[in-house]
Residue, then its C-alpha position, 0 to 999 in steps of 0.5 A: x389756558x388761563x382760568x376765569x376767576x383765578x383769584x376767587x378759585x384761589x381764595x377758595x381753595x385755600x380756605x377749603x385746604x386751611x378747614x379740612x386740615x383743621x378739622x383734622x387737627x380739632x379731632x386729634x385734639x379731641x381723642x388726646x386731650x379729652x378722649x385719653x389718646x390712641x391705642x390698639x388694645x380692643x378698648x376705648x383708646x382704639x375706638x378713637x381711631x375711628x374719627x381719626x381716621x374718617x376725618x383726615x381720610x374719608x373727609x379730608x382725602x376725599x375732598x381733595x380728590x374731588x376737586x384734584x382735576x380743578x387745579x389750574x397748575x395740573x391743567x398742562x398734566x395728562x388727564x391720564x397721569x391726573x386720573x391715577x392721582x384721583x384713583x389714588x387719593x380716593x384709594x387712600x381714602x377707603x384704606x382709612x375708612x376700612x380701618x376705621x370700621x375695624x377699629x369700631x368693630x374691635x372695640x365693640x366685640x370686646x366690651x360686648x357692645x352691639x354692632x350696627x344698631x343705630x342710624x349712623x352705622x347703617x349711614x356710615x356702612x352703606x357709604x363705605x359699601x358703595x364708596x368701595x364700589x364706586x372706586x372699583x367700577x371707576x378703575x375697570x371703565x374709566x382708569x383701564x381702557x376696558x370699556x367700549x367708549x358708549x358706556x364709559x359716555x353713559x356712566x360718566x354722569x353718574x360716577x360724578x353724582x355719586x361721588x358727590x352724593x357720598x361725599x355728602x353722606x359722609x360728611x351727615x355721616x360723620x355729624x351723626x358720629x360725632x353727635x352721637x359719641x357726645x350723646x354716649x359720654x357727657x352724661x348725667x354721671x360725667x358733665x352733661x351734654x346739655x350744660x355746655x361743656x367744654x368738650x362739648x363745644x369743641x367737638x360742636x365746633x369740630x362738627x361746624x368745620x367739618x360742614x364748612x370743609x364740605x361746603x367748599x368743596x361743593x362749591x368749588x367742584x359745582x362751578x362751571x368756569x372752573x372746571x378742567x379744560x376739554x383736551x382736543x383728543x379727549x375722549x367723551x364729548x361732554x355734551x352729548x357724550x360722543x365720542x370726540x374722534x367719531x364726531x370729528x370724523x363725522x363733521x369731516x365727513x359732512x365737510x366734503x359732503x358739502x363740498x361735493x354737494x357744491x360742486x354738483x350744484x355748480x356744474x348743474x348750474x353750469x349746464x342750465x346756462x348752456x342750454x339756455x345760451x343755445x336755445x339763445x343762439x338757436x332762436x337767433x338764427x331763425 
């Protein structure tokens, strides 16, 4: 099935890929060249791996995972197989995310810095948190065939507002880390935040990419002519959520229903006609 506004899809899709892989690449730049590399040592190069990994996974991955089930070439796949690739992407995402917090936890423990006192760990814990949940609840209702068709039509609404609303808490999330990392190391004893940097301008410009990868990603997975076609043994109606099987049985069911009532009406209208021809022929008579 050919998809409206191919072309627009396209061109949007590729500036959403170029952007994310960007932004990835902009955070590498930024923990080697003016954060002194990675490392796995309790110090600072390990709490490097922090917006690493959150960037290429939480961001980037997940980003992709959202709007997996858009890609035109992947209509003629399965919706089955395409749920196992969406549960995998976001599985690689939460692996990363969980990394991420070890590594931040690590570093904090070790050069005795308070753990989760500011706005951006509450934010970025509650995200993971119920990222985690999100992506449990997804593979027991809607990746298993567990749960009773009702509630998997209730829930479906919701799993598609949530992912969308983390996927917009991370990306706050990670402009508040950013922001907040700037704040801690270009000091009065360093280079000054506020006297523009360079390291300051090219993080500033990694936080821009980061909101521009978001916006694209919320605009592909928000328009409605883009979205995967409806298979005809799908499962949810996407209106109502009915079950699509019940709902064909039911206008089946109303079919002959109106057949029968046809019927019935035809003969009905059939003996009106006798008895009046007989009273016809009666009268005739006398």
């Amino acid at each position: 099935m050919a998809m409206d506004g191919y072309r627009g899809f396209l061109g949007l899709l590729v500036a959403a890929l170029l952007v994310g892989f960007l932004s990835v690449i902009f955070t590498l730049v930024w923990v080697l060249h003016y954060r002194e590399g990675l490392g796995w040592d309790g110090r600072a190069l390990e709490f490097n791996w922090h917006p690493v990994l959150v960037v290429t996974g939480f961001v980037f991955i997940q980003g992709i995972a959202i709007i997996v089930y858009r890609l035109p070439w992947t209509w003629k796949c399965s919706k089955l197989l395409m749920k196992f690739i969406h549960a995998g992407l976001n599985t690689i995402a939460a692996i990363l995310a969980i990394i991420s917090l070890v590594a931040v936890f690590d570093y904090h423990n070790t050069s005795n810095i308070p753990n989760m006192y500011s706005l951006h760990s509450w934010v970025g814990m509650i995200a993971v948190i119920l990222y985690i949940l999100q992506l449990v609840l997804g593979f027991f209702i809607f990746l298993l065939p567990l749960a009773p068709l009702s509630l998997r039509a209730f829930l479906m609404p919701i799993h598609v507002y949530s992912g969308l609303f983390l996927f917009g808490t991370v990306i706050a999330t990670a402009l508040m880390g950013v922001t907040e990392k700037l704040l801690f190391t270009l000091t009065k004893d360093t280079v000054p935040y506020s006297t523009f940097p360079p390291e300051g301008v090219f993080t500033n410009t990694l936080g821009l990419l980061i909101l521009l990868y978001g916006a694209l990603i919320f605009w592909i997975v928000t328009r409605p002519q883009w979205k995967r076609p409806k298979e005809p043994n799908s499962i949810l109606q996407p209106n109502r959520g009915t079950p699509e099987g019940v709902e064909g049985s039911m206008a089946i069911n109303f079919g002959n229903m109106d057949k029968s009532d046809s019927g019935l009406n035809n003969e009905a209208a059939a003996r009106k006609r006798n008895i009046t021809l007989d009273e016809a022929g009666q009268r005739s008579t006398v």
